[in-house]
C-alpha positions as CSV (number, residue, x, y, z in Angstrom):
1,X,-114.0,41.0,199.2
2,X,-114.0,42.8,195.8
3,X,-115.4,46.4,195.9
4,X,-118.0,47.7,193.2
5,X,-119.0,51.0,193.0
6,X,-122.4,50.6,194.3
7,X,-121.0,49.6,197.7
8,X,-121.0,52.3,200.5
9,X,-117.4,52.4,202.3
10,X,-116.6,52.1,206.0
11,X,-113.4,52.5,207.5
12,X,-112.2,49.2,209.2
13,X,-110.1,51.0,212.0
14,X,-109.3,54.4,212.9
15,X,-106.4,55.3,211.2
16,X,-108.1,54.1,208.0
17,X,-110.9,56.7,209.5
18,X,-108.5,59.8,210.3
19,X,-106.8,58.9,206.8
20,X,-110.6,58.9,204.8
21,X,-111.9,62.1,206.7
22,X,-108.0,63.9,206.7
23,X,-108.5,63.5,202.6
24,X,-112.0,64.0,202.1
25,X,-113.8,65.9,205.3
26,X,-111.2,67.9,205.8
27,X,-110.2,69.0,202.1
28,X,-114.3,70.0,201.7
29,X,-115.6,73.1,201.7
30,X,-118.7,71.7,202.5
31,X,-117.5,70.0,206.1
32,X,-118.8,72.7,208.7
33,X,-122.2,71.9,207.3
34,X,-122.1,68.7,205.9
35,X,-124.5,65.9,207.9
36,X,-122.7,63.3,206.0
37,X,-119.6,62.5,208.7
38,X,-122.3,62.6,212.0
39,X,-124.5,60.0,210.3
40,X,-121.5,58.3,209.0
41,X,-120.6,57.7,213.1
42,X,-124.4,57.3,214.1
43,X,-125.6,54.6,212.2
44,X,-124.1,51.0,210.8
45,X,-123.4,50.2,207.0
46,X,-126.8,48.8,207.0
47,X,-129.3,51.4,207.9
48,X,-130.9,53.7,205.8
49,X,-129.6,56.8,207.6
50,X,-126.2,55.6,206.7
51,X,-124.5,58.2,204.1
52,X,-124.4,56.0,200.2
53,X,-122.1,59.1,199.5
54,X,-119.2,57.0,200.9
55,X,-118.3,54.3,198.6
56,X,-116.3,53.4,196.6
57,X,-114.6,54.6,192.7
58,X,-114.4,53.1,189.8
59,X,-110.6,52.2,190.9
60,X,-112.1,50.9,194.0
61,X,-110.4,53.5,196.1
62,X,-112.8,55.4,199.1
63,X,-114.7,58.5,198.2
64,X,-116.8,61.0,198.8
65,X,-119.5,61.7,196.1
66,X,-120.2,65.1,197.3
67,X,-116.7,65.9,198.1
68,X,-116.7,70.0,196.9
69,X,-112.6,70.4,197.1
70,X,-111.2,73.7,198.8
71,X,-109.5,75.9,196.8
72,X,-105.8,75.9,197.2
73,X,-103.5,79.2,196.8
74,X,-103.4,80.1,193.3
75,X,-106.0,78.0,191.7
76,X,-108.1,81.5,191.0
77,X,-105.9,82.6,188.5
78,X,-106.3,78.9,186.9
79,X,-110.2,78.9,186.3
């Protein structure tokens, strides 16, 4: 199957899942409020309720769209 960037992304197992969430949930400052992961888990690919904010990049990798990255020690002083 060859990804586009229109296409939402599922995980195919868990550790795919744990790897996706680990590098984009959990690095979000958005994630304590963010309905995006609960209705990622409630609902299939299919439905409307699914999130289109996980698909997929230009480089065909997984991604967030409304991934809002934490600040990391330092970055501050670097804009």
């Amino acid at each position: 199957m060859t990804v586009s960037e229109n296409m939402k992304f599922r995980p195919s197992n868990g550790i795919i899942g744990e790897s996706f969430i680990g590098d984009w949930c959990g690095t979000c400052t958005r994630f304590l409020d963010c309905e995006i992961y609960p209705r990622a888990m409630l609902h299939q690919i299919d439905e409307p309720e699914y999130p289109n904010e996980w698909t997929y990049d230009a480089d065909g990798e997984a991604c967030c769209t409304a991934h809002v990255p934490v600040k990391k020690c330092g970055d501050a002083r670097n804009g």
